[in-house]
One Martini backbone bead per residue (centre of mass of N, CA, C, O) as a GRO file, in nm:
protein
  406
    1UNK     BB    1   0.099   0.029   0.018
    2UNK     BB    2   0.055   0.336  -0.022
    3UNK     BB    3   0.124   0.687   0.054
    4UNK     BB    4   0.101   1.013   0.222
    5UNK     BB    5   0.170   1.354   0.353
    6UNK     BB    6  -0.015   1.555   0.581
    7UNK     BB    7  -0.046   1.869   0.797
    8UNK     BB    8  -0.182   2.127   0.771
    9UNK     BB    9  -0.417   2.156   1.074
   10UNK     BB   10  -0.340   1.999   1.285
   11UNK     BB   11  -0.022   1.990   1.352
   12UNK     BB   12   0.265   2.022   1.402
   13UNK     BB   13   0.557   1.866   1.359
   14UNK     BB   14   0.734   1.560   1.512
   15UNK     BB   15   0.755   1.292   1.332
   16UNK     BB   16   0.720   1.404   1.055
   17UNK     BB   17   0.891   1.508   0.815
   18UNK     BB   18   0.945   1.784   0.642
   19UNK     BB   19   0.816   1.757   0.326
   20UNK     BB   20   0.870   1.408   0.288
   21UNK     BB   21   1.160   1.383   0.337
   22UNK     BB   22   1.406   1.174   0.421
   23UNK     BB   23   1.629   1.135   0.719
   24UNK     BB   24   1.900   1.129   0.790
   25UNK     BB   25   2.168   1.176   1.009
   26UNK     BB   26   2.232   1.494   0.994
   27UNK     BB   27   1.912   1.600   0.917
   28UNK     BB   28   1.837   1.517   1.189
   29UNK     BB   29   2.006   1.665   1.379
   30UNK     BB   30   1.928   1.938   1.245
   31UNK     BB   31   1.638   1.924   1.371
   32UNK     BB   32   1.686   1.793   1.710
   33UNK     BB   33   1.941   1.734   1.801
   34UNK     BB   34   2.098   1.600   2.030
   35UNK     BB   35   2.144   1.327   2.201
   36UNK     BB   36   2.096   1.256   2.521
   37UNK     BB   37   2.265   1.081   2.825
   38UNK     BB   38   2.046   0.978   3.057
   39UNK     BB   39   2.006   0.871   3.326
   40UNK     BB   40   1.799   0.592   3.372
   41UNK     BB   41   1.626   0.731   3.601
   42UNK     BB   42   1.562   0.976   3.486
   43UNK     BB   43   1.429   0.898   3.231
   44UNK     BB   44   1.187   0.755   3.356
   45UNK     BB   45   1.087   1.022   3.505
   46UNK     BB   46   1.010   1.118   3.228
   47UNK     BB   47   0.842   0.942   3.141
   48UNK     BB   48   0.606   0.925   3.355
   49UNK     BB   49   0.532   1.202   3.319
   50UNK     BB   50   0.427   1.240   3.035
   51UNK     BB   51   0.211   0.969   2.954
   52UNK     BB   52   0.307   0.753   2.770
   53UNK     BB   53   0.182   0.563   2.529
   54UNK     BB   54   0.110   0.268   2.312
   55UNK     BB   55   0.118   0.245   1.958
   56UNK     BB   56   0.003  -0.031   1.860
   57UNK     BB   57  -0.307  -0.069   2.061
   58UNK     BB   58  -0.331  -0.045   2.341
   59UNK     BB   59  -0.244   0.154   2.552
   60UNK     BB   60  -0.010   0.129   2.752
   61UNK     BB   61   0.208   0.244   2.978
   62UNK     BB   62   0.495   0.263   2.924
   63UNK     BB   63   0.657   0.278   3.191
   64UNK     BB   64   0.547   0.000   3.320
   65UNK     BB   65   0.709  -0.160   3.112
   66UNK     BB   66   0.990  -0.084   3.190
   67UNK     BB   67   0.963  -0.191   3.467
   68UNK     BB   68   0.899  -0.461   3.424
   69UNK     BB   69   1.162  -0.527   3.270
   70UNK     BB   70   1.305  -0.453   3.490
   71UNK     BB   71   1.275  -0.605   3.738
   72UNK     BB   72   1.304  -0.878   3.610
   73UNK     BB   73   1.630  -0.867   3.579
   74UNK     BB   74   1.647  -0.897   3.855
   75UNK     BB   75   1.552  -1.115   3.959
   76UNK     BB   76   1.714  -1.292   3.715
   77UNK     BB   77   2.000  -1.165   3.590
   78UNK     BB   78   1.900  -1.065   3.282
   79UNK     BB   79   1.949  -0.923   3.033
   80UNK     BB   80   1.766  -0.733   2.825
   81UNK     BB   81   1.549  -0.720   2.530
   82UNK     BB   82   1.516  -0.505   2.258
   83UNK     BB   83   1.202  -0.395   2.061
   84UNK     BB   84   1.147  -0.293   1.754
   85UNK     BB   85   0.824  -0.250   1.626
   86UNK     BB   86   0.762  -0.294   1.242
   87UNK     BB   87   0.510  -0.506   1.237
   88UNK     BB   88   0.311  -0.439   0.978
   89UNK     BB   89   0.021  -0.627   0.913
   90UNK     BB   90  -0.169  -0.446   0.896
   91UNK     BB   91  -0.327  -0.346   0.585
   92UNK     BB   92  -0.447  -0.028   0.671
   93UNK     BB   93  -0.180   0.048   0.739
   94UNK     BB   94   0.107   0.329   0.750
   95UNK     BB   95   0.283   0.454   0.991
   96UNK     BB   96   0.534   0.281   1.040
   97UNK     BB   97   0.652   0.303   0.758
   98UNK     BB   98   0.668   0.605   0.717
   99UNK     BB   99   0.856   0.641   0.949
  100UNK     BB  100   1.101   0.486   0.862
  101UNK     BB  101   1.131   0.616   0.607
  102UNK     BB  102   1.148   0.922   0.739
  103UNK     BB  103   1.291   0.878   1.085
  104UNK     BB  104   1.494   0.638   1.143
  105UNK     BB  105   1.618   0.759   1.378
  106UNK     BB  106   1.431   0.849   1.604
  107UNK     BB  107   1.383   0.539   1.656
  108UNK     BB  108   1.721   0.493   1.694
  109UNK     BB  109   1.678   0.644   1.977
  110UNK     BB  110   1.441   0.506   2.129
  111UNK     BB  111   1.612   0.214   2.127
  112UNK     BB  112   1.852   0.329   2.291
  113UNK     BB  113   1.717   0.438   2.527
  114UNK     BB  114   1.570   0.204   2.606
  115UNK     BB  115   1.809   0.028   2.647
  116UNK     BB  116   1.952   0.219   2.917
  117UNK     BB  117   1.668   0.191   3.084
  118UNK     BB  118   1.731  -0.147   3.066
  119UNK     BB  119   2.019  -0.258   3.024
  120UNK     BB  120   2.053  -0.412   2.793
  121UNK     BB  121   2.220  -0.661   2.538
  122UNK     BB  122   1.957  -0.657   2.266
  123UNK     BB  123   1.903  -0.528   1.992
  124UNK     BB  124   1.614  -0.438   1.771
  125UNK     BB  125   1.447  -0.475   1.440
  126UNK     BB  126   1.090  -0.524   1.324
  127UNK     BB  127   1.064  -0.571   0.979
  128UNK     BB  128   0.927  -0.641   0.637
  129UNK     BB  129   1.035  -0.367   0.537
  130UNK     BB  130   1.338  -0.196   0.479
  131UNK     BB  131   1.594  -0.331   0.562
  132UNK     BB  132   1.814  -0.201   0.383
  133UNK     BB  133   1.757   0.100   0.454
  134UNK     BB  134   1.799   0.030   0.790
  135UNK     BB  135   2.091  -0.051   0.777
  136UNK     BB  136   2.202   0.187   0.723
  137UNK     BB  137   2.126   0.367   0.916
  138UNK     BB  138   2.272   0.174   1.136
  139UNK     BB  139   2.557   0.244   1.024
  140UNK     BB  140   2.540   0.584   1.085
  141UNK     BB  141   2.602   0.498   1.349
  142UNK     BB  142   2.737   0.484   1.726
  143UNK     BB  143   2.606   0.280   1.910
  144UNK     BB  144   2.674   0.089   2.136
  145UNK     BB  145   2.427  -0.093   2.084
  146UNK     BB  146   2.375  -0.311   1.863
  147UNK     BB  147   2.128  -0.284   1.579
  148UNK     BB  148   1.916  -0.571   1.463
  149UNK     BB  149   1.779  -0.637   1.164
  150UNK     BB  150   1.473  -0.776   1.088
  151UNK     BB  151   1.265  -1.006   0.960
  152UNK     BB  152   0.922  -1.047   0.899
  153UNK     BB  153   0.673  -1.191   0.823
  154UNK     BB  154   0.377  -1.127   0.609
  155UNK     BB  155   0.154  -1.117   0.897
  156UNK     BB  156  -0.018  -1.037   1.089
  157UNK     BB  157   0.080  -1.182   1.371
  158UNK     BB  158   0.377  -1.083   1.387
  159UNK     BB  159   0.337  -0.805   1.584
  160UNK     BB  160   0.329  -1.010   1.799
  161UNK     BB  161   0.503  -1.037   2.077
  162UNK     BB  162   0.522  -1.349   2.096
  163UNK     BB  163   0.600  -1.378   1.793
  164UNK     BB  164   0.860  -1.200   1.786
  165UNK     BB  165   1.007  -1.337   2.036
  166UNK     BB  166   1.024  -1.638   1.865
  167UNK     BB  167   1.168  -1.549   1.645
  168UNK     BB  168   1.407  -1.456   1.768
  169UNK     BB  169   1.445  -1.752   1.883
  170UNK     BB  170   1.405  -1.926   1.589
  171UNK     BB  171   1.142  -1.973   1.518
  172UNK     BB  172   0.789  -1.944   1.505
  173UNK     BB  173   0.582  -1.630   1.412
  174UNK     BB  174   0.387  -1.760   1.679
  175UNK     BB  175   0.146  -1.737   1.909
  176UNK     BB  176   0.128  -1.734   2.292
  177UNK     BB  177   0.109  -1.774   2.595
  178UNK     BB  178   0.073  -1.520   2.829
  179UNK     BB  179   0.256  -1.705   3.021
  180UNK     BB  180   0.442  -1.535   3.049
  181UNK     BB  181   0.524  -1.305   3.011
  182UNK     BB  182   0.748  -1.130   2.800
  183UNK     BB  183   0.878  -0.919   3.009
  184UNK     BB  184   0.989  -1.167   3.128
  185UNK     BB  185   0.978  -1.415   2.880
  186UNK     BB  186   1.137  -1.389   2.572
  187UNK     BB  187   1.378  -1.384   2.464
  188UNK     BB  188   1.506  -1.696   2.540
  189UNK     BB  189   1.367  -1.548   2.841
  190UNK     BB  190   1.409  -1.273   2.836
  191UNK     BB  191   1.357  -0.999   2.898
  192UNK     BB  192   1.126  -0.821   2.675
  193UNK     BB  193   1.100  -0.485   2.520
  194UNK     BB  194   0.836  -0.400   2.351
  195UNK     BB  195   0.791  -0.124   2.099
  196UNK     BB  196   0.662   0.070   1.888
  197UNK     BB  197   0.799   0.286   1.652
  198UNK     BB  198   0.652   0.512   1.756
  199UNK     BB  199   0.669   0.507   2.097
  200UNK     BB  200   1.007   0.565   2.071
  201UNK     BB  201   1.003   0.850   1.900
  202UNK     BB  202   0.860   1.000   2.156
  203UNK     BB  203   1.081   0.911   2.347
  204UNK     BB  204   1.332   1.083   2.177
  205UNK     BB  205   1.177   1.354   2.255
  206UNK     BB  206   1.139   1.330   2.563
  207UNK     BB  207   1.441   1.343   2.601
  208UNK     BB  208   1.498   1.649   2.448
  209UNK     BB  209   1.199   1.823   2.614
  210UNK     BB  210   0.992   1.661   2.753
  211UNK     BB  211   0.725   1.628   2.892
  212UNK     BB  212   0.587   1.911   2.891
  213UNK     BB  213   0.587   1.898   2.578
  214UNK     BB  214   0.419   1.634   2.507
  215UNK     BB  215   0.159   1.776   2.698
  216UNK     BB  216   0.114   1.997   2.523
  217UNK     BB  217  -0.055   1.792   2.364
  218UNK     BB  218  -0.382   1.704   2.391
  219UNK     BB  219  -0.450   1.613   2.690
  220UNK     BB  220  -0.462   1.501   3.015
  221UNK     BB  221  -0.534   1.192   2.994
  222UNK     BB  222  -0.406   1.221   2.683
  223UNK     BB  223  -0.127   1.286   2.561
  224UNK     BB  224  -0.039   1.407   2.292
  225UNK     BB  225   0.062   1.236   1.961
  226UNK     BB  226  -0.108   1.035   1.658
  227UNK     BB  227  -0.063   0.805   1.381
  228UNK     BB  228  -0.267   0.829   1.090
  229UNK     BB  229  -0.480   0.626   0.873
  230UNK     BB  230  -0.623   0.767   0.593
  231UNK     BB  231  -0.928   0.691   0.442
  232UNK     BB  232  -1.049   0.786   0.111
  233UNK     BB  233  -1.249   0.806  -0.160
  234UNK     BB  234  -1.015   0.821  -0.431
  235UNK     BB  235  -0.761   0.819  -0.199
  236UNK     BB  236  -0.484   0.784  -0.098
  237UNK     BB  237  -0.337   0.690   0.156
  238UNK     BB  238  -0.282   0.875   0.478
  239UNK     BB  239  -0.040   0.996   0.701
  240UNK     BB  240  -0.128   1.145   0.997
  241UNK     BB  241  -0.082   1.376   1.285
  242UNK     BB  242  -0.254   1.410   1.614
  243UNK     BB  243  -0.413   1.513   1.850
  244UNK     BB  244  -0.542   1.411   2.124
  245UNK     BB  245  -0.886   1.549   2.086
  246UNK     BB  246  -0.973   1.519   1.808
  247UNK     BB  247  -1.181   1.557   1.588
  248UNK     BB  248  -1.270   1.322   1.366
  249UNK     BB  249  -1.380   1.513   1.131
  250UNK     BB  250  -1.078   1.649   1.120
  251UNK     BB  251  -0.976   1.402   0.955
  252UNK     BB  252  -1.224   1.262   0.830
  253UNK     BB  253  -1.451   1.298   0.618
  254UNK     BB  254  -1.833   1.264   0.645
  255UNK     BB  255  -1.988   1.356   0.401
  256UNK     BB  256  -2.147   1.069   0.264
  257UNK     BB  257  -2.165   0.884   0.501
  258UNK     BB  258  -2.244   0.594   0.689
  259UNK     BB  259  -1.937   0.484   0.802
  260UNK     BB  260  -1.660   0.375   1.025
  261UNK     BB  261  -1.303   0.269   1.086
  262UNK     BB  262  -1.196   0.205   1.404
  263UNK     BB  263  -0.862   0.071   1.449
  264UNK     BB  264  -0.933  -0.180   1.232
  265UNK     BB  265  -0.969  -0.518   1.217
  266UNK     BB  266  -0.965  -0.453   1.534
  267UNK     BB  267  -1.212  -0.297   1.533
  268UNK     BB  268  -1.459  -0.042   1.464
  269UNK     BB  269  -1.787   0.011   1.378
  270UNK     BB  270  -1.935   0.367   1.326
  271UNK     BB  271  -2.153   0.571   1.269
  272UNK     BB  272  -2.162   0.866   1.193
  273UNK     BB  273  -2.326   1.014   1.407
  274UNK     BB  274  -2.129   0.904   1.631
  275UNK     BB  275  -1.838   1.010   1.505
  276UNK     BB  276  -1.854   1.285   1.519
  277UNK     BB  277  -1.882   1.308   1.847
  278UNK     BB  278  -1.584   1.193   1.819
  279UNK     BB  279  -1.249   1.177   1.983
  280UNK     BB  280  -0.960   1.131   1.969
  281UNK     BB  281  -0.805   0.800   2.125
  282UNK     BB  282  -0.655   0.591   2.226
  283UNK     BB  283  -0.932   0.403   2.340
  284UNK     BB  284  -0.996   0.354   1.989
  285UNK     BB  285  -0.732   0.366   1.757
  286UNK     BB  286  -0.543   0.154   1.758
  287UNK     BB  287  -0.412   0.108   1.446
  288UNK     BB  288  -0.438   0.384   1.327
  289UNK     BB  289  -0.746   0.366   1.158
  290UNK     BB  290  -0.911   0.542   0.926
  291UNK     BB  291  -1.212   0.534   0.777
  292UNK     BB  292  -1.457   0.579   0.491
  293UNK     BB  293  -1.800   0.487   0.427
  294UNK     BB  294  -1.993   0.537   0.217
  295UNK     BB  295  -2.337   0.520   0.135
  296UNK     BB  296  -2.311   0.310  -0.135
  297UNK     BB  297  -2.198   0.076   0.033
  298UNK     BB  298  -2.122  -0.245   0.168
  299UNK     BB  299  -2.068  -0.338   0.507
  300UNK     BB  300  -2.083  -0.628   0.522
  301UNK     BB  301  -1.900  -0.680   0.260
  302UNK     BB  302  -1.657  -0.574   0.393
  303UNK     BB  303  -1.649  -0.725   0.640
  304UNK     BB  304  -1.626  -1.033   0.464
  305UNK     BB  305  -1.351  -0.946   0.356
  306UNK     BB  306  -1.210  -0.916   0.602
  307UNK     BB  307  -1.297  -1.213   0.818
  308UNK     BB  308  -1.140  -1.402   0.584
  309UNK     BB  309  -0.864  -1.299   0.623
  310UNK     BB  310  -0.857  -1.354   0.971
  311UNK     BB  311  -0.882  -1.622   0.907
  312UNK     BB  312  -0.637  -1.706   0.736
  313UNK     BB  313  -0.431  -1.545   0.966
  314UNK     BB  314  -0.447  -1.801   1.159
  315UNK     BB  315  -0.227  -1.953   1.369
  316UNK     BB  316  -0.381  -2.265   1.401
  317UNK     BB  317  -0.330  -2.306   1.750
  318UNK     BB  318  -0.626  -2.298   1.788
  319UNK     BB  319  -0.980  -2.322   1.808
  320UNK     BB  320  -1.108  -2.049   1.761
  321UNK     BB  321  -0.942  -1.998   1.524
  322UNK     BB  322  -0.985  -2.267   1.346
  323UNK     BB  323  -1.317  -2.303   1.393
  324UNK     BB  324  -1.439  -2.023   1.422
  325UNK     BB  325  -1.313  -1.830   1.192
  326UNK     BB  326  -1.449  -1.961   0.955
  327UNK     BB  327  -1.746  -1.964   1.050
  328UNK     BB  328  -1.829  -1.670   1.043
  329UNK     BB  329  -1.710  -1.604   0.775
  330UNK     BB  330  -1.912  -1.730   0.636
  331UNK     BB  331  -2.191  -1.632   0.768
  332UNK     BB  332  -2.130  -1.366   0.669
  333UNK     BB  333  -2.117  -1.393   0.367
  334UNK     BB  334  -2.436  -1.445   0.361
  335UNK     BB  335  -2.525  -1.204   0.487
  336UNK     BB  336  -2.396  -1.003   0.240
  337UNK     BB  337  -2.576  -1.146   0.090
  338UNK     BB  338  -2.856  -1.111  -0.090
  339UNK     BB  339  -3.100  -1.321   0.108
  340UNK     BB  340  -3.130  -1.588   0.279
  341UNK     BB  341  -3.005  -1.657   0.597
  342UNK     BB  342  -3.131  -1.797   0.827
  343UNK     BB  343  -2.913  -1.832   1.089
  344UNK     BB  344  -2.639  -1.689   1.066
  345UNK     BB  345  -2.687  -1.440   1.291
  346UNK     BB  346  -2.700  -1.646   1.513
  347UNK     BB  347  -2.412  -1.774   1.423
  348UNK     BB  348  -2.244  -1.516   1.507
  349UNK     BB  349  -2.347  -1.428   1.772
  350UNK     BB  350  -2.250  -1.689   1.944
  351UNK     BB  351  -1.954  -1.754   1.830
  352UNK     BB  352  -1.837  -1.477   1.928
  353UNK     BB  353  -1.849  -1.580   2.229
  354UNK     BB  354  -1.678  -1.882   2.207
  355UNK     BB  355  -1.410  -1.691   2.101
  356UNK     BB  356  -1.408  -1.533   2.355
  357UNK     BB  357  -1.104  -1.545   2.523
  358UNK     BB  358  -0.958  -1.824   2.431
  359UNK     BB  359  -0.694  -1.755   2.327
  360UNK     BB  360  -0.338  -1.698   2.297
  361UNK     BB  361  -0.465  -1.442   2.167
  362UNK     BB  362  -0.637  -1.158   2.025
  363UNK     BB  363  -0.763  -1.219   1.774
  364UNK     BB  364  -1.041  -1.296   1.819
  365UNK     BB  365  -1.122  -1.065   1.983
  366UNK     BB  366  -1.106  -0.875   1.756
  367UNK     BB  367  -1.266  -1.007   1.583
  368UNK     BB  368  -1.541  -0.973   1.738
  369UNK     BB  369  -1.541  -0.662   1.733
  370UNK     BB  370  -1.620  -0.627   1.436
  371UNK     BB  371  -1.857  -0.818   1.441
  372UNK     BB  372  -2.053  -0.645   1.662
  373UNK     BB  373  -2.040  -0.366   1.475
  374UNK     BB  374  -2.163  -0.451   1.279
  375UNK     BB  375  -2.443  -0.583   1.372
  376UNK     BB  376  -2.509  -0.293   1.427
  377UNK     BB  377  -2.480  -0.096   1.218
  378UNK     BB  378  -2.558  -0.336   1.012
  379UNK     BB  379  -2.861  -0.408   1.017
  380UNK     BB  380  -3.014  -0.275   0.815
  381UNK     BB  381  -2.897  -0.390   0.583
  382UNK     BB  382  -2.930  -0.700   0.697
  383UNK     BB  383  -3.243  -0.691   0.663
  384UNK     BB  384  -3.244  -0.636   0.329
  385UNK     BB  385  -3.098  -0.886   0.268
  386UNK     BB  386  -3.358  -1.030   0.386
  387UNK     BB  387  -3.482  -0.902   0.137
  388UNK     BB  388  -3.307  -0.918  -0.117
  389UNK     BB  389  -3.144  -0.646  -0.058
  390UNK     BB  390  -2.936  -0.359  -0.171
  391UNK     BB  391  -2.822  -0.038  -0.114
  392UNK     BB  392  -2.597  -0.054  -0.279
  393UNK     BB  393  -2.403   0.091  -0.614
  394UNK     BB  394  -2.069   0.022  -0.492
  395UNK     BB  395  -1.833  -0.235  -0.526
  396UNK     BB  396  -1.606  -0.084  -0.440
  397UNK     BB  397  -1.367  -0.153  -0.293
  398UNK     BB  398  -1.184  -0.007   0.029
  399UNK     BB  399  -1.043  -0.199   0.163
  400UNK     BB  400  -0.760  -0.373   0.222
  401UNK     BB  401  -0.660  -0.687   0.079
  402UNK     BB  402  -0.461  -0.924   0.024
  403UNK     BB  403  -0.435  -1.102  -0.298
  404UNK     BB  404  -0.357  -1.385  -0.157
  405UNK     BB  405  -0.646  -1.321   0.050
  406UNK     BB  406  -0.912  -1.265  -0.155
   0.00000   0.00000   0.00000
């Protein structure tokens, strides 16, 4: 997927170099200024003032994050391994590619930052694409701790915290279960920091001018900014900064739209009258995509080929995920299709109770918040479909999903 980037009246820019140019490394150090060296302790307590949350998806406290893998190594004695997560496997998202792409030293000085507060001993970056050029970008730092670039297959689950840590450990990229969490037991057995590049480069920044610039921006309960990729039909996919509690209206167009995808593959559609009302918030923002569903278009349709799709890229280690989640994909795409319905609505209501919580990760549970979206959002839809009628009139996908599992 392509993208492209603007800053217009959003926020002035923090991660994404101005004017869309990739920022080397001099040109980086002349943008930001040179990174300081606070010792661990100190960075730490900037770190927990500022506020940040990881934008990954779950929106945890980076603090107490870095906390919990700094006591797991005194505990065990081990030190810890961090990693920079940039294995955007979501096919709607591109913030954390276009970030690698235009400042990849900002994230390479928040995962040495990483390194120094938490002690590390080994430092990753892991990524699907861009590997040969963020390896130059590697080779033209000084950092104490050398930075290897990984490769990880180009899969939905791939970026999920304890399948990048099976790889790192030399395995198959497939998720396990949390107990012991990644921070205790994660590459290797070692305390394990996973980040994703995004909360990284926020960090690289909060080290340089303070956790009070960084909540400048933002709200009082949830401070900063987060970069979103916005979807709108006709137009390249956008990846744009936004402080939170920004109303969702001026980030993606809302007229002549039915319903939004706030939060990507594993987030919620919301009717546009609901939407309007919304403000950016990190507990929505999920995989950081805003979509914009025409009012033409069909949302059960659109729902039904996402569906598919993360049925097919189940890591097929668990039940919930191996028999249940292609049997909702099933029964949705009858839902989708104007005719008889049969039981298909009462059988995805159903199964989606079935398996939610019972996986190895949250995949599952991903997919049934989606599922349980369209079925609100897209009733009247889905009742008109029993009436063997589809109000849309554009079957132009919106969605992205990759072509060998469309």
């Amino acid at each position: 997927m392509t993208s492209s980037t603007f800053t217009d009246t959003l926020m002035p820019p923090r991660l994404l170099a101005p004017g869309g140019a990739p920022a080397d490394r001099a040109t980086h150090e002349t943008r930001y200024g040179p990174l300081t060296h606070a010792d661990p302790a100190a960075l730490l307590r900037t770190l927990a003032e500022s506020g940040l949350t990881g934008r990954g998806g779950a929106a945890f406290p980076t603090y107490r994050k870095f906390v919990s893998v700094v006591d797991a190594a005194r505990r065990t004695g081990r030190a810890p391994v961090v990693v920079a997560n940039g294995a955007e496997g979501e096919p709607a998202s591109a913030k954390d590619k276009t970030l690698l792409s235009l400042s990849p030293h900002l994230v390479l000085d928040g995962l040495r930052l990483a390194a120094l507060a938490t002690g590390a001993g080994e430092a990753y970056l892991a990524v699907e694409d861009g590997a040969t050029r963020l390896e130059t970008a590697v080779v033209e730092r000084d950092d104490p701790l050398p930075v290897r670039v990984v490769r990880v297959p180009k899969r939905f689950l791939s970026g999920q915290s304890a399948a990048l840590a099976q790889h790192l450990s030399g395995r198959a990229a497939l998720p396990r279960h949390q107990d012991p969490p990644v921070r205790e037991q994660g590459v290797r057995r070692a305390p394990t920091l996973v980040q994703n590049v995004e909360t990284l480069a926020h960090l690289a920044l909060i080290a340089r001018y303070g956790g009070d610039w960084f909540r400048s921006a933002g709200t009082p309960s949830e401070p900063g900014s987060a970069l979103c990729t916005v979807h709108v039909p006709g137009r390249e996919p956008q990846v744009v900064e936004a402080p939170f509690g920004m109303p969702l209206h001026r980030l993606l167009p809302l007229e002549g739209t039915g319903a939004i995808l706030l939060g990507g593959y594993h987030g919620t559609w919301l009717p546009t009258a609901e939407a309007d009302r919304l403000r950016l918030s990190a507990g929505n923002l999920g995989a950081g995509v805003l979509a914009a569903l025409p009012a033409d278009r069909c949302g059960p349709a659109e729902t039904a080929r996402v569906l598919r799709y993360l049925a097919l890229e189940s890591a097929g280690q668990c039940g919930p995920c191996l028999n249940g989640l292609p049997r909702i994909a099933a029964a949705f795409r009858t839902l989708a299709a104007p005719g008889p319905q049969g039981t298909a609505r009462d059988d995805v209501a159903r199964w989606a109770g079935l398996v939610e919580g019972r996986g190895a990760c949250h995949h599952p549970d991903g997919t049934v918040r989606l599922v349980r979206s369209a079925l609100t959002t897209f009733a009247a839809e889905l009742d008109a479909h029993a009436r063997g009628l589809c109000t849309a009139t554009d079957r132009t996908p919106l969605l992205p999903v990759p072509d060998h599992r469309s």
